[in-house]
N, C-alpha and C positions, 0 to 999 in steps of 0.2 A: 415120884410117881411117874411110870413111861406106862407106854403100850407093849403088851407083851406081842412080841414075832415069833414065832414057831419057825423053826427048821423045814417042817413038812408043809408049808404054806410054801416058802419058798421053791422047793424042789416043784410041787405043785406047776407053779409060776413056767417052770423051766422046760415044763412037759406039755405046754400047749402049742399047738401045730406050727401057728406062727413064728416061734424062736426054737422049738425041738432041731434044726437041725443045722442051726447054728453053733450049739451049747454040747456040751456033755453031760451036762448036768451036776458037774461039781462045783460049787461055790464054798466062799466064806465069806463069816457075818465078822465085821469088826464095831464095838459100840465104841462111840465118841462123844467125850464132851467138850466143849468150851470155857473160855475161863469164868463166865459166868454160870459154869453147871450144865449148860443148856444140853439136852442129849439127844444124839442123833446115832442111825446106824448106818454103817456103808457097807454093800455088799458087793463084792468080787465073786463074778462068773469066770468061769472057766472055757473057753472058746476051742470047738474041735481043731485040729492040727489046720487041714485045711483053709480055715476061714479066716481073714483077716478082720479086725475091729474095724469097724465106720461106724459112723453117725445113726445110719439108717438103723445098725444091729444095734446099740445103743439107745434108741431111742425103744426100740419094738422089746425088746429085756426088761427094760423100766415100765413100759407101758403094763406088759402081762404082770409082773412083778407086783405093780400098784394095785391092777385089776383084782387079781386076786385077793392079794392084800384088806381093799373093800369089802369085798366081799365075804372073807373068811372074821374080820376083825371090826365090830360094831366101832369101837374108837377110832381105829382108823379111819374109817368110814366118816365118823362126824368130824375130823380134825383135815379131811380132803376131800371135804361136800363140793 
């Protein structure tokens, strides 16, 4: 049993003002498990030519990312209260 993520949550994510112009807005989701099953998802942003990764962009990606995430997905919400 996981939490379902939507594609379109994502892209979402990647259109708010704060990272729009950092991003292109191309990503990819890759799911992972552990050897105990355990399942997680890593997602890969796509950064315009321009821009180089740091912490600051990194951290603001993730943040909108999660936000949304909350907000669009009641599990998620109760599993990152």
């Amino acid at each position: 049993m996981g939490i379902d993520i939507y594609a379109q949550w994502i892209k979402d994510a990647l259109y708010v003002s704060e990272v729009e112009t950092f991003v292109t807005g191309k990503f990819h989701l890759a799911k992972k498990e552990d050897k105990n099953f355990n399942g997680s998802v890593e997602i890969y942003v796509e950064l315009k030519k321009e821009v180089e990764e740091n912490q600051d962009i990194i951290t603001k990606v993730s943040r909108a990312i999660i936000e949304t995430l909350k907000k669009e997905s009641t599990e998620f919400n109760h599993l990152h209260a």
